[in-house]
BAFI-810263 format. One record per residue: residue number from 1; y, x, z of N, C-alpha, C in turn. Coordinates in steps of 0.05 Angstrom, whole numbers, plus 32768, in hexadecimal, padded with zeros to 4 digits. Atoms other than C-alpha are relative to their C-alpha. Layout:
N
REC    i    ny    nx    nz   cay   cax   caz    cy    cx    cz
REC  NUM     Y     X     Z     Y     X     Z     Y     X     Z
...
***
This chain:
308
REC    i    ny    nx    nz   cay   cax   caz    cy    cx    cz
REC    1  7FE8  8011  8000  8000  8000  8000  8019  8011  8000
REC    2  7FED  7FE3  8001  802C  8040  8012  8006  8007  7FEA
REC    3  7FFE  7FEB  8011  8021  805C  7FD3  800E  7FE8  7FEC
REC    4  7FF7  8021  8015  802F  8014  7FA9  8025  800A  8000
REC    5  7FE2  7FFE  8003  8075  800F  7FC8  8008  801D  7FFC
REC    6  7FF3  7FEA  8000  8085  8057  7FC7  800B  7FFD  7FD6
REC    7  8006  7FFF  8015  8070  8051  7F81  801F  7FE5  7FEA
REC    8  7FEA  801C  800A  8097  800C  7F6F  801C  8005  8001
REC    9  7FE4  7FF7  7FF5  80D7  802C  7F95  8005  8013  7FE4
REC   10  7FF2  7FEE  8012  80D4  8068  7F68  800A  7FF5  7FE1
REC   11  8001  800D  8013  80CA  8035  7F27  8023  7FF9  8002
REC   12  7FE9  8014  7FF8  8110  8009  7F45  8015  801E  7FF7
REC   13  7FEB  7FF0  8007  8137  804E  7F48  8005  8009  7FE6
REC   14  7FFE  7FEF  8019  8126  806E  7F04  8009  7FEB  7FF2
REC   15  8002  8012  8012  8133  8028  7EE3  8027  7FF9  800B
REC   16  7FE5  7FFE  8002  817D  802B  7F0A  800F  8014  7FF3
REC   17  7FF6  7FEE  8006  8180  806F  7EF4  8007  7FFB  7FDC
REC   18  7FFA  8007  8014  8175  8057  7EAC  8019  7FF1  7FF4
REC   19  7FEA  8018  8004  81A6  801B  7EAC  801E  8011  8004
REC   20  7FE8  7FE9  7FFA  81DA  8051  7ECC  8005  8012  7FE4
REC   21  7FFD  7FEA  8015  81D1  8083  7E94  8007  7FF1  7FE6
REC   22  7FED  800C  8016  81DC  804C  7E61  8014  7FF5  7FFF
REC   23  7FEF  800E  8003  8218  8032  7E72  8012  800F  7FF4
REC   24  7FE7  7FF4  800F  8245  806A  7E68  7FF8  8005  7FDD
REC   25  8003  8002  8027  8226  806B  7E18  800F  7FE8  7FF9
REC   26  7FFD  801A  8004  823D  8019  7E12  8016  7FFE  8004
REC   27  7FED  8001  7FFD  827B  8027  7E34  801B  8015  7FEF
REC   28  7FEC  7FE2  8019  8291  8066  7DFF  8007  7FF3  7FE6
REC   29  7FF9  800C  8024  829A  8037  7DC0  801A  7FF3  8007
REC   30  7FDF  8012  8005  82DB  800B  7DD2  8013  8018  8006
REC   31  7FF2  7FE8  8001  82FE  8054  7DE6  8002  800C  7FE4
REC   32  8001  7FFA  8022  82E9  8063  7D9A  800E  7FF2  7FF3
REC   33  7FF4  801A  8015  82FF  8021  7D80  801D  8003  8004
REC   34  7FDF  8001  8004  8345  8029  7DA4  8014  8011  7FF4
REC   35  7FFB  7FEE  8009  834F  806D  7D94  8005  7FF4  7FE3
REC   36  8004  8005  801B  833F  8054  7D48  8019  7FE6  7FFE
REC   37  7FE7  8016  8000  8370  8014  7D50  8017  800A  8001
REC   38  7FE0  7FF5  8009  83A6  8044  7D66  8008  8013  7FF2
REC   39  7FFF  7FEF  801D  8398  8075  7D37  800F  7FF5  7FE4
REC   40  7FFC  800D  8021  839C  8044  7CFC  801C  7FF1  8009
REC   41  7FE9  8009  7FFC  83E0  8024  7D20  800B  8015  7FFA
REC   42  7FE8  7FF0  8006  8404  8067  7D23  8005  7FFF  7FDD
REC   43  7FFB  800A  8028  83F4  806E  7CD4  8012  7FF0  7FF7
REC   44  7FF0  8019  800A  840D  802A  7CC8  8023  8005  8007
REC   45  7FE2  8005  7FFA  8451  8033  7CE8  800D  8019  7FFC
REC   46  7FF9  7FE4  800C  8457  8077  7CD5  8006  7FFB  7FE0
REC   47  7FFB  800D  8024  8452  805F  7C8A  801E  7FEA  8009
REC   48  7FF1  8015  7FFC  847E  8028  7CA3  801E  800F  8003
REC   49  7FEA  7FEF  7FF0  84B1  8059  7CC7  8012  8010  7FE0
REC   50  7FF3  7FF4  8022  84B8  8082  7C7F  8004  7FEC  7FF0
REC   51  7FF7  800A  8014  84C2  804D  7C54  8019  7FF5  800A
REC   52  7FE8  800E  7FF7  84F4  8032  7C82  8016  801C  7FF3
REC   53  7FE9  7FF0  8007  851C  8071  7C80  8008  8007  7FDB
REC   54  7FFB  8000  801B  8513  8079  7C31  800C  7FE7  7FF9
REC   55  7FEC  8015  800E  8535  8038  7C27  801A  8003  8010
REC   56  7FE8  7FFC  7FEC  8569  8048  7C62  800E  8011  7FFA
REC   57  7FEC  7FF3  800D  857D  807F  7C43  8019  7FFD  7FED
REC   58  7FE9  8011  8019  85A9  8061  7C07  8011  7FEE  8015
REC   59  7FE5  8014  7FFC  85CD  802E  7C31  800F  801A  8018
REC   60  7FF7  7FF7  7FFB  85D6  8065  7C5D  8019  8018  7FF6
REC   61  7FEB  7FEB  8007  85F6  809B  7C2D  800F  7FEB  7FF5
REC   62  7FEF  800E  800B  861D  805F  7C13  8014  7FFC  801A
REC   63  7FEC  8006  7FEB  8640  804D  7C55  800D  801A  8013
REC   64  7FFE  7FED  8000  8645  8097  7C62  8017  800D  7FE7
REC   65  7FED  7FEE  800A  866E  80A9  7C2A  8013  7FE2  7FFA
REC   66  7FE7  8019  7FFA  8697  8063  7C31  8019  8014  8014
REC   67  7FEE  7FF4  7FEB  86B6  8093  7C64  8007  8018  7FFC
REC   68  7FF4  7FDC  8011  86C1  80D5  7C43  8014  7FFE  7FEE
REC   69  7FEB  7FFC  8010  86F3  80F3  7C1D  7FEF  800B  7FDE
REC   70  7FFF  7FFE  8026  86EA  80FC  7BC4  7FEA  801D  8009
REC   71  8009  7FE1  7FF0  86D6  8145  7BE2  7FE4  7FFF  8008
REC   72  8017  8001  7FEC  86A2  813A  7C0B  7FE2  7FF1  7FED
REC   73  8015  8011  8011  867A  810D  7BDC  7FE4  800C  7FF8
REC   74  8012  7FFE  8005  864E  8137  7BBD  8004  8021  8000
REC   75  8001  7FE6  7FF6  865A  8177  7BDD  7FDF  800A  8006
REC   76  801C  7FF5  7FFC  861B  81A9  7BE9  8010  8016  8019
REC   77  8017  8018  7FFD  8600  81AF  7C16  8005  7FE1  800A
REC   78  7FF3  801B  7FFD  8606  8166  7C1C  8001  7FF8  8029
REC   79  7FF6  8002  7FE7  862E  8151  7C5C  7FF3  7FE0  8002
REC   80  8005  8018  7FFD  860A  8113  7C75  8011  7FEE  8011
REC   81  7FE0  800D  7FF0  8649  80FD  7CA1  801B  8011  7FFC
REC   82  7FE6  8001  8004  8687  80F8  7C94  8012  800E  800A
REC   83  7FE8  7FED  7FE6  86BF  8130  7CAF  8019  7FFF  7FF9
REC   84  7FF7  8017  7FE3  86ED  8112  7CBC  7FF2  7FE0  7FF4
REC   85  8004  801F  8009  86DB  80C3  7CBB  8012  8000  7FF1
REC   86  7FE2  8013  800A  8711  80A0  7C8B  7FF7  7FE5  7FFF
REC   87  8009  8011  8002  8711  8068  7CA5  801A  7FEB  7FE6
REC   88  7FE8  8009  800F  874E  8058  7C78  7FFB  8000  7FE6
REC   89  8014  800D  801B  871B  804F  7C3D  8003  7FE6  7FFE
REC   90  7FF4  801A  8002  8719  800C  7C49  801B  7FF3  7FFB
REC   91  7FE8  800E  8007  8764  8000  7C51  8004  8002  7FE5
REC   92  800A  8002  8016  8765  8020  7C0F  7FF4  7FF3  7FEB
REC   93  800B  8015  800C  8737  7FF4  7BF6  8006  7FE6  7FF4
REC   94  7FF0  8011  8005  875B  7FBC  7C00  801A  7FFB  7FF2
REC   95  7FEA  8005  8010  879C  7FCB  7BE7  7FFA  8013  7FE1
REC   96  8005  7FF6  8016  877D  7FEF  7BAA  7FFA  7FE2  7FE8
REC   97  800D  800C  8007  875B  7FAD  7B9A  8004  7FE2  8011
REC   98  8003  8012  8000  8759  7F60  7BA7  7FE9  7FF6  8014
REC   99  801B  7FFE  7FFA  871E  7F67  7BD6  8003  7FE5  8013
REC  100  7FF8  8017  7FE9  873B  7F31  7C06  7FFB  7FE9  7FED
REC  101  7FFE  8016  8009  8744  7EFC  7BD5  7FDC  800A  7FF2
REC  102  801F  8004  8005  86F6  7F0E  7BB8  7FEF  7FF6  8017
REC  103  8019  8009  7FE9  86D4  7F09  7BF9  800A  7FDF  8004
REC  104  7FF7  801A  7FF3  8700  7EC1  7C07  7FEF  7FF0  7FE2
REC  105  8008  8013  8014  86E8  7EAD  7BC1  7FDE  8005  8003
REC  106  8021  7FFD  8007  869A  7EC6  7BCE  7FF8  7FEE  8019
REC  107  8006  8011  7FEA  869D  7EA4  7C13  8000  7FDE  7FF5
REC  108  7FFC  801B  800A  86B0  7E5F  7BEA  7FEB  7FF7  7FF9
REC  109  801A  8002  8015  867C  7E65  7BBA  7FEA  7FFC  8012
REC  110  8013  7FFE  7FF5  864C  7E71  7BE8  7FF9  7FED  8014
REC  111  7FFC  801A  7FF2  865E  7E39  7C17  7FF2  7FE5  7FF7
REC  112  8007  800F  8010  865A  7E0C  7BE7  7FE4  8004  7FF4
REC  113  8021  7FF8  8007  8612  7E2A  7BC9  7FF6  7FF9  8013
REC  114  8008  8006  7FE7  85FC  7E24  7C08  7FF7  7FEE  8007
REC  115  7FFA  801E  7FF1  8611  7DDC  7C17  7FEF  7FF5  7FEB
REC  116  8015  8006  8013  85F6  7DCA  7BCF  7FE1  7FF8  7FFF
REC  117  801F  7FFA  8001  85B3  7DE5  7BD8  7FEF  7FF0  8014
REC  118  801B  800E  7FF1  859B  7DC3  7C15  8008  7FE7  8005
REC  119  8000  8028  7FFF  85BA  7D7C  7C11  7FEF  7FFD  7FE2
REC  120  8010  800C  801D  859C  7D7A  7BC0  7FE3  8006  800B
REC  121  8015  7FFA  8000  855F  7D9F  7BD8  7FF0  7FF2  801B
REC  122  8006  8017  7FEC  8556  7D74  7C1A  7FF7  7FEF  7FF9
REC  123  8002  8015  8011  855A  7D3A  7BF3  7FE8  7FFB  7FE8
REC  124  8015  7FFD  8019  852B  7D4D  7BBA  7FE1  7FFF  800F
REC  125  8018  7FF4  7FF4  84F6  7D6B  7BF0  7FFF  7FE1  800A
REC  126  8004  8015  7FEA  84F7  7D28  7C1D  7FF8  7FF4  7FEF
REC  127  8007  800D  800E  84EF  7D02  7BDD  7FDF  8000  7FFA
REC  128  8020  7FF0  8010  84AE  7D2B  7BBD  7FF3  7FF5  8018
REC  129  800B  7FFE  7FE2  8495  7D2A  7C08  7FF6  7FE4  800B
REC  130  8004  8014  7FFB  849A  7CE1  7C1A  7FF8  7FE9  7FEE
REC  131  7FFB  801C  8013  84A7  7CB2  7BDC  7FDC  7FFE  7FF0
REC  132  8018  8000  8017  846B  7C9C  7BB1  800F  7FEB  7FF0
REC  133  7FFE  800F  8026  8477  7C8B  7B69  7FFD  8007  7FF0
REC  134  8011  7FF9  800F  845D  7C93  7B30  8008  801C  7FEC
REC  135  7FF8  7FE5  8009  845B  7CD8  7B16  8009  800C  800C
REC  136  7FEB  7FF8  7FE7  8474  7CF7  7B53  7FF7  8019  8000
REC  137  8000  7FE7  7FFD  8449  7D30  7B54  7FFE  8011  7FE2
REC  138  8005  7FEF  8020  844A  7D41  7B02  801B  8005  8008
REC  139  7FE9  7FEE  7FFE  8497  7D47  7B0E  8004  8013  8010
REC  140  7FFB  7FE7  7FF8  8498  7D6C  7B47  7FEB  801E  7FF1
REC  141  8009  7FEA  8014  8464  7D98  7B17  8011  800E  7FF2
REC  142  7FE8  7FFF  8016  849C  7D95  7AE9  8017  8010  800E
REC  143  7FEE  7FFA  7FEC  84C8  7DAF  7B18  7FFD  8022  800C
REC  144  8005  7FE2  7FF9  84A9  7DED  7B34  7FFD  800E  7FEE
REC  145  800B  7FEA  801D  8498  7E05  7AEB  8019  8006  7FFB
REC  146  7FEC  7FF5  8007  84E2  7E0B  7AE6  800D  8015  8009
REC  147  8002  7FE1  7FF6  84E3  7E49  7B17  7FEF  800E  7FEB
REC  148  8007  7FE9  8011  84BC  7E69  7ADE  8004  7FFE  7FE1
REC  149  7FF8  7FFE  801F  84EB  7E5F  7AAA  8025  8016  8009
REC  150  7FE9  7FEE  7FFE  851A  7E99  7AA7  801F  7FEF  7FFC
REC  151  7FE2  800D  7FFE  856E  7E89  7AB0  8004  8005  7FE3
REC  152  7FF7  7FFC  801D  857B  7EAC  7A6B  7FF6  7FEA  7FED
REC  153  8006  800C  8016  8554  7E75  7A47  8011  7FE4  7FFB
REC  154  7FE9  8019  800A  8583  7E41  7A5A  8018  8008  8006
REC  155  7FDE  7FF4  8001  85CA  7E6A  7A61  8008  7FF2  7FF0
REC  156  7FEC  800C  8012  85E0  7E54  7A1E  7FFD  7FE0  7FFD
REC  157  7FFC  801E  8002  85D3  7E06  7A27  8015  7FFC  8019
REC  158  7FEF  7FFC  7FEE  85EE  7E10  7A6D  801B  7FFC  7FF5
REC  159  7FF0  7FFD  8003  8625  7E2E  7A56  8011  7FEE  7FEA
REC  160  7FF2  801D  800E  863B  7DF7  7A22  8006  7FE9  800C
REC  161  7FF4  8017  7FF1  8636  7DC4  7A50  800F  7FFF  8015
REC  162  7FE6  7FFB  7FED  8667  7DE1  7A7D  8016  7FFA  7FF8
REC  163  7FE5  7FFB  800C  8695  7DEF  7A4C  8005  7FE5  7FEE
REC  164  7FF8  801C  800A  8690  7DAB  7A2C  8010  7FEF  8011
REC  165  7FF6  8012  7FED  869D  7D95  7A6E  800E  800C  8011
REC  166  7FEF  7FFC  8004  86D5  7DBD  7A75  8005  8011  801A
REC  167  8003  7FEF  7FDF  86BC  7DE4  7ABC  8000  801C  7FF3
REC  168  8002  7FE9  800A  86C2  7E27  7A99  801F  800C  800E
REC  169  7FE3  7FF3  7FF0  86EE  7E58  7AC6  8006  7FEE  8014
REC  170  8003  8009  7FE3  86E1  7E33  7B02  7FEB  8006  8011
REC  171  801F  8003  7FEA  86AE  7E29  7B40  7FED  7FF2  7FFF
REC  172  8016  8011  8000  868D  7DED  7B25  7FE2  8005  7FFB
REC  173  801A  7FF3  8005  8656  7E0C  7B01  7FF3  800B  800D
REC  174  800D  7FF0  7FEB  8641  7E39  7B32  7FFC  7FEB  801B
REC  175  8003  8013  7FE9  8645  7E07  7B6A  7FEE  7FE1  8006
REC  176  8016  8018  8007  862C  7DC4  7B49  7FE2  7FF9  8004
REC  177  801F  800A  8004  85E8  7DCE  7B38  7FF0  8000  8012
REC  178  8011  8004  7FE0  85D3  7DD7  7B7F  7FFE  7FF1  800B
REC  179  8006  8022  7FEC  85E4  7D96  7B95  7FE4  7FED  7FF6
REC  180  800B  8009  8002  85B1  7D82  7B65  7FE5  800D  7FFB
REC  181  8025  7FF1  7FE9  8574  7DAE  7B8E  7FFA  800F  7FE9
REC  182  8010  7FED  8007  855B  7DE8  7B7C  7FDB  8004  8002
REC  183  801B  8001  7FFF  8509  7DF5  7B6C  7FF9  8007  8018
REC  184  800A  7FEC  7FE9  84FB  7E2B  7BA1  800C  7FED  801B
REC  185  7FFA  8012  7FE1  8528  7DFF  7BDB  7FF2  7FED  7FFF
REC  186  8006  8016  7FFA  850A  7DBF  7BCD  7FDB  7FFC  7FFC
REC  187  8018  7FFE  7FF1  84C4  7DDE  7BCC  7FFE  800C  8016
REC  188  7FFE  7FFD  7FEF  84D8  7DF5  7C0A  7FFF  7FEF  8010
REC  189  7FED  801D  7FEA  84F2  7DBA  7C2D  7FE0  7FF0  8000
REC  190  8014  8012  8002  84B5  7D8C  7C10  7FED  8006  8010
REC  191  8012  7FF1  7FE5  8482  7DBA  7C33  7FFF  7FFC  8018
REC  192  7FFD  800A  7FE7  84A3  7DB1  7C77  7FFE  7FE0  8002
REC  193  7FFD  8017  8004  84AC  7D6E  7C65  7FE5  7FEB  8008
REC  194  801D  800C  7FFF  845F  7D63  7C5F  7FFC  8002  801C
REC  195  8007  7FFB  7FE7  845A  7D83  7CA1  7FFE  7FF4  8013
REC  196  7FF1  8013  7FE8  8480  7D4D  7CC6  7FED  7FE8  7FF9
REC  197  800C  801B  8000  8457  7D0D  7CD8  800B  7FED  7FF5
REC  198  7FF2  8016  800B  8460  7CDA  7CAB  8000  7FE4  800C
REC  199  800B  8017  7FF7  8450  7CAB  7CE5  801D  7FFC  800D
REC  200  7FE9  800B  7FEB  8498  7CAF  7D08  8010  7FFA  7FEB
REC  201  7FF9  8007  8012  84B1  7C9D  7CBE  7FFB  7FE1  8007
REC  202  800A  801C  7FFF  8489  7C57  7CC9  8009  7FFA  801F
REC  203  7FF7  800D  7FDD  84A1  7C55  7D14  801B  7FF1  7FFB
REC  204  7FE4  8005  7FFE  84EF  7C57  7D0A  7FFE  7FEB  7FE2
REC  205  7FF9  801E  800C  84E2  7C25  7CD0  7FFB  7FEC  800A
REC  206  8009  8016  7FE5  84C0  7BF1  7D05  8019  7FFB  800D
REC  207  7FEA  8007  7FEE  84FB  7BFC  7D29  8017  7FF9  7FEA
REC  208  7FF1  800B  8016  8526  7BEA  7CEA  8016  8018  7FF6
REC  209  7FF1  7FE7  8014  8545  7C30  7CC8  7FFB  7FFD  7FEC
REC  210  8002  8005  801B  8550  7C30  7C86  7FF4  801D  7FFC
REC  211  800F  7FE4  800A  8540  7C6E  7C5A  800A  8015  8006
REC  212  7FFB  7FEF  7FFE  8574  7C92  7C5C  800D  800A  8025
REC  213  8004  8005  7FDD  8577  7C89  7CAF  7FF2  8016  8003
REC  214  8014  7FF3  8002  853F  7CA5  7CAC  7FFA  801A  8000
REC  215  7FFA  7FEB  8010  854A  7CDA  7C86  8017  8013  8017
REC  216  7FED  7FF7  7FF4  858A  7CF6  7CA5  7FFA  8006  8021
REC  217  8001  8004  7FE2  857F  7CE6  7CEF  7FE8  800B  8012
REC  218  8011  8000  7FF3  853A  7CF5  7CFD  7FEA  800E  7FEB
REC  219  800A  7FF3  8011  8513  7D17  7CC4  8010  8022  7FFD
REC  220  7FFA  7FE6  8009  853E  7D48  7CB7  800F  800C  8013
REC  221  8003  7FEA  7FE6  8552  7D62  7CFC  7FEC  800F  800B
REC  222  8026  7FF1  7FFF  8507  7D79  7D00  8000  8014  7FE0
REC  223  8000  7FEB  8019  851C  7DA1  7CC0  800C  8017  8009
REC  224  7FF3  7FEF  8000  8546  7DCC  7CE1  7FFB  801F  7FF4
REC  225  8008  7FE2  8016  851C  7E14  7CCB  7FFC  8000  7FEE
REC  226  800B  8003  8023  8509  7DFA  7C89  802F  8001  7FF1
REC  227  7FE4  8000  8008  855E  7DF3  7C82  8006  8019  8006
REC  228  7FF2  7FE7  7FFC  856E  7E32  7CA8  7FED  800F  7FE9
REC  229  8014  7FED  800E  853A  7E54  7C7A  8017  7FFF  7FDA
REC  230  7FF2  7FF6  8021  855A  7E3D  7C35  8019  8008  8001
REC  231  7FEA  7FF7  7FF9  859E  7E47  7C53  7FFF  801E  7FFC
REC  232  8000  7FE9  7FFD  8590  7E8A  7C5E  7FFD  800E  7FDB
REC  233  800A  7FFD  801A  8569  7E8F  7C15  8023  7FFE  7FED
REC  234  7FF1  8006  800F  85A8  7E72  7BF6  8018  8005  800B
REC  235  7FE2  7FEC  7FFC  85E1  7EA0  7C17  7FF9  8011  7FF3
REC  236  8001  7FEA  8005  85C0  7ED9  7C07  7FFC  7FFD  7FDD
REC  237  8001  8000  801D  85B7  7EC1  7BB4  801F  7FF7  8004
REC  238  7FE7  8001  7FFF  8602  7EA7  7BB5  8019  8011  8006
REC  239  7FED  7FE9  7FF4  861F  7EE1  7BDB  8003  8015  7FE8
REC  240  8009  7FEB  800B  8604  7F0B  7BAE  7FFD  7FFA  7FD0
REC  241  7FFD  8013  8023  8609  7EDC  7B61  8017  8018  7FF7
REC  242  7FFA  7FEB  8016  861A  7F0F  7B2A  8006  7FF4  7FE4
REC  243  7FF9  8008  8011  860F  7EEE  7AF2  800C  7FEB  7FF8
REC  244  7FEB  8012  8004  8629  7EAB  7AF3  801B  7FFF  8001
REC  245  7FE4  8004  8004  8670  7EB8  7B09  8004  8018  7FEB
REC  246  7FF4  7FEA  8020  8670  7EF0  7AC5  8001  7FE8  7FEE
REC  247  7FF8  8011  8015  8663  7EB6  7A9E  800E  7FF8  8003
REC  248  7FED  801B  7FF8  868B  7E7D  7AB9  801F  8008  800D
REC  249  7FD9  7FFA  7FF3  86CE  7EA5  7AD4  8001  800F  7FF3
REC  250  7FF8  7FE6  8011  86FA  7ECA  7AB4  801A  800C  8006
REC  251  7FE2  7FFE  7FEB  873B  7EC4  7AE6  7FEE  8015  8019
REC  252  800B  7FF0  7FF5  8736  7F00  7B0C  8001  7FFA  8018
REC  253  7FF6  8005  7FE5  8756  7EE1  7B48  7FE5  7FE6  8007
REC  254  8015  8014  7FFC  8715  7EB6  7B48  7FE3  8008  8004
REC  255  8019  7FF5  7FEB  86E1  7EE8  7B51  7FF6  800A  8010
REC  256  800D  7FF6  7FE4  86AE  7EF1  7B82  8003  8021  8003
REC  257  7FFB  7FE2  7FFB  86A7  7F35  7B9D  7FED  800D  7FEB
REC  258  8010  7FF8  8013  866A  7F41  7B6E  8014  8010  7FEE
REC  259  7FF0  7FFD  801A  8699  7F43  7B31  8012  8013  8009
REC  260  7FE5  7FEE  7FF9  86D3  7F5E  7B62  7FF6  801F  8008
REC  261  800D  7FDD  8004  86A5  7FA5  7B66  7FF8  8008  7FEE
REC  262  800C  7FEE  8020  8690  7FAC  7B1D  8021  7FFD  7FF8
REC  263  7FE2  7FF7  8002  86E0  7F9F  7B13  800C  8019  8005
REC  264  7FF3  7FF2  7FE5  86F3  7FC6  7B4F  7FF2  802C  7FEC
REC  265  8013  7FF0  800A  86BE  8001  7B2F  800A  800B  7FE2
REC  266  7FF1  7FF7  8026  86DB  7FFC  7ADC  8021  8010  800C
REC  267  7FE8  7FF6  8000  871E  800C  7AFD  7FFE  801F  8017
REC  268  8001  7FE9  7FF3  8708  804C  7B2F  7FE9  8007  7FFE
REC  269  8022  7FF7  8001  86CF  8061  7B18  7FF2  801C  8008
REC  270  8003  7FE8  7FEC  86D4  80A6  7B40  800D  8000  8013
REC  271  7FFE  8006  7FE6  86E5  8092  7B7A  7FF0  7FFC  8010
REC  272  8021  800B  7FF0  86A1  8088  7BA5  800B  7FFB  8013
REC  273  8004  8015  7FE0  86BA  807E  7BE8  800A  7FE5  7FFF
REC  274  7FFE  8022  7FF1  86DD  8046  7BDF  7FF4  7FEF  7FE8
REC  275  8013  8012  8013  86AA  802C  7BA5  7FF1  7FFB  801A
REC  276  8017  8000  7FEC  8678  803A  7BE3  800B  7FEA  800F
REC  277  7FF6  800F  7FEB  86A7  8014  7C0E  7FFC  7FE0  7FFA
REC  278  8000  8020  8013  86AF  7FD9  7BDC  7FDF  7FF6  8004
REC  279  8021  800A  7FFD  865D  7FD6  7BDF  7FF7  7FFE  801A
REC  280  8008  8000  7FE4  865B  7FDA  7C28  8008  7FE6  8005
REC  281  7FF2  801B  7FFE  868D  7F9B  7C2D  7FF5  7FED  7FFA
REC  282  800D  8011  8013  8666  7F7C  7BFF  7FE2  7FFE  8012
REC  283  801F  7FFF  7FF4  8622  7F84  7C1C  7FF7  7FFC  8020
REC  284  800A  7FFD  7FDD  8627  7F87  7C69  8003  7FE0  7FFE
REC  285  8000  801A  7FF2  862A  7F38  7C73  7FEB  7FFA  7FFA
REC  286  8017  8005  8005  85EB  7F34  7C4C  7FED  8012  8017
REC  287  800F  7FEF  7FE7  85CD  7F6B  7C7B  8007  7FF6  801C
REC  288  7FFE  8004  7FDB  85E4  7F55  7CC3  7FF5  7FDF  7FF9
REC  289  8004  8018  7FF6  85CD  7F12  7CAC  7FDC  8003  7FFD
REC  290  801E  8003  8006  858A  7F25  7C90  7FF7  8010  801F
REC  291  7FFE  7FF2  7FDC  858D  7F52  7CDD  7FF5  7FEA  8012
REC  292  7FFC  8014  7FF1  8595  7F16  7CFC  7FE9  7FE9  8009
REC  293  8012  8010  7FFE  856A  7EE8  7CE2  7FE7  7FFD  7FEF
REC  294  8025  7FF6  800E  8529  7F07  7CC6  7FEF  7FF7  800B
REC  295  8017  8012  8000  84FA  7EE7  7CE4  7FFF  7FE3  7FE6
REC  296  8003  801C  8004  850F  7EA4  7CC8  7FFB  8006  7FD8
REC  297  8006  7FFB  801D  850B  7EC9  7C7D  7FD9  8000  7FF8
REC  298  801E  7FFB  8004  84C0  7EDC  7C92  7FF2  7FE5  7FFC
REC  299  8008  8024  8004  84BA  7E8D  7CA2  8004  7FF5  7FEF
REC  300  7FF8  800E  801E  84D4  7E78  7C64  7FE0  800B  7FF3
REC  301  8012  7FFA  800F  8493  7E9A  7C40  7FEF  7FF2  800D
REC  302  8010  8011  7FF2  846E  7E75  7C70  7FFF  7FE7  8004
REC  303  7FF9  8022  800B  8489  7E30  7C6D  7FEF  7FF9  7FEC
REC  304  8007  8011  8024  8475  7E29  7C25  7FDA  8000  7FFD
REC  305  8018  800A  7FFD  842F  7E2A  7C36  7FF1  7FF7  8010
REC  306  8005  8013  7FE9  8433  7DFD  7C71  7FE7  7FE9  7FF9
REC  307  800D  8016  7FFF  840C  7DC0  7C4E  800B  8002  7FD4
REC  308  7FF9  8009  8013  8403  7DB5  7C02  8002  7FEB  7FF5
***
């Protein structure tokens, strides 16, 4: 009996000793795996880190020599700051050039684009989204295929029916056609649109709202990111419109800043800091806004495949 248990005891230890000896093997693979996770993170943000600075570079030697003197520009070895600042580039700027009255006329434009885009494109999306009637989804077919028809193919009908209608050398053109929705906003809008229960549509009609009640009051306060989204979409194409005000203006005191730096540019065309400057003016409202509110740009790509 002595010998049994002695025997059984020694069995119990060698079989803890086993279980002991394998743990630390079972416990060495997630130290591998994390190692390997942060391995393959540094990578990633290391690639991430350089590409940042390769595109940072350019807006940087641009706002860098906004502040230098003619001299300094493209001196070797190249001075990457400015000795002295001038900050009197800018004043410069201004009284060389009209730059005040461009930014008041690009802020207009863009106001108005703006406003355009998401009452037409509100309107269009809530329609597609809620209404049924017949042919509802061949037009909106009809509709999105017109994001893949280039601008140049209809310029010259465009452009006749402006000038028939006598908006040539004004804001109308550029401003108008947004009221009546854009493809990309109002497959924007519709998307969210689906998202929203169409059951509190049938509530607030029980309670007796009409459509556009409806609409206004209670539909489309639940839009709010799908609005801030094309808002955002449609500053930054307005701010930034090139070619429409070349066609349609031709009063200088009428263009945007676009026009007012390829102007600004035919008349000093060695001058860089304050070309740089003129492009800095021009460009930082688009940057502190895209700063600001990037997330809601990443949400926009995300919206549109909320619900098809």
């Amino acid at each position: 009996m002595t010998h049994t248990v002695i025997v059984r005891e020694e069995q119990t230890a060698s079989a803890r000793e086993d279980r002991t000896a394998t743990v630390p093997e079972k416990r060495s693979r997630p130290p591998r795996r994390r190692l390997m996770r942060t391995t393959n993170a540094g990578i990633s943000y290391a690639i991430l880190i350089l590409g940042s600075v390769a595109f940072l570079i350019p807006f940087f030697w641009m706002l860098s020599t906004s502040l230098k003197t003619a001299g300094q520009v493209f001196s070797y070895p190249i001075e990457w700051l400015p000795d002295p600042w001038m900050w009197g580039n800018y004043v410069d700027l201004f009284e060389a050039a009209p730059f005040g009255r461009y930014l008041l006329n690009t802020v207009v434009l863009t106001f108005f684009g703006v406003l355009g885009t998401v009452v037409g494109s509100s309107i269009a999306g809530y329609a597609f989204a809620r209404f049924r009637f017949r042919g509802r989804d061949t037009l909106f077919f009809i509709m999105l295929s017109t994001m893949m028809v280039p601008g140049w193919a209809t310029l010259i009908p465009q452009f006749i029916l402006f000038r028939e209608l006598g908006w040539l050398d004004t804001y109308l053109p550029l401003i108008v056609p947004g009221f009546f929705a854009t493809p990309f906003a109002t497959f924007l809008m519709r998307q969210f649109f689906l998202s929203i229960s169409p059951e509190i549509d049938d509530a607030a009609k029980i309670d007796g709202a009409g459509t556009f009640r409806i609409f206004f009051t209670i539909v489309l306060p639940q839009a709010k990111p799908a609005l801030i989204i094309i808002s955002l979409f449609s500053f930054m194409g307005n701010w930034n419109e090139f070619f429409g005000p070349l066609i349609y203006l031709t009063s200088q005191d009428m263009f945007p800043i676009s026009l007012g730096i390829v102007n600004f540019v035919g008349e000093q065309s060695q001058n860089y800091p304050l070309m740089m400057a003129a492009a800095t003016i021009a460009m930082a409202p688009c940057l502190i806004l895209f700063f600001l509110a990037q997330r809601w740009f990443i949400q926009g790509v995300v919206i549109t495949g909320v619900k098809g």
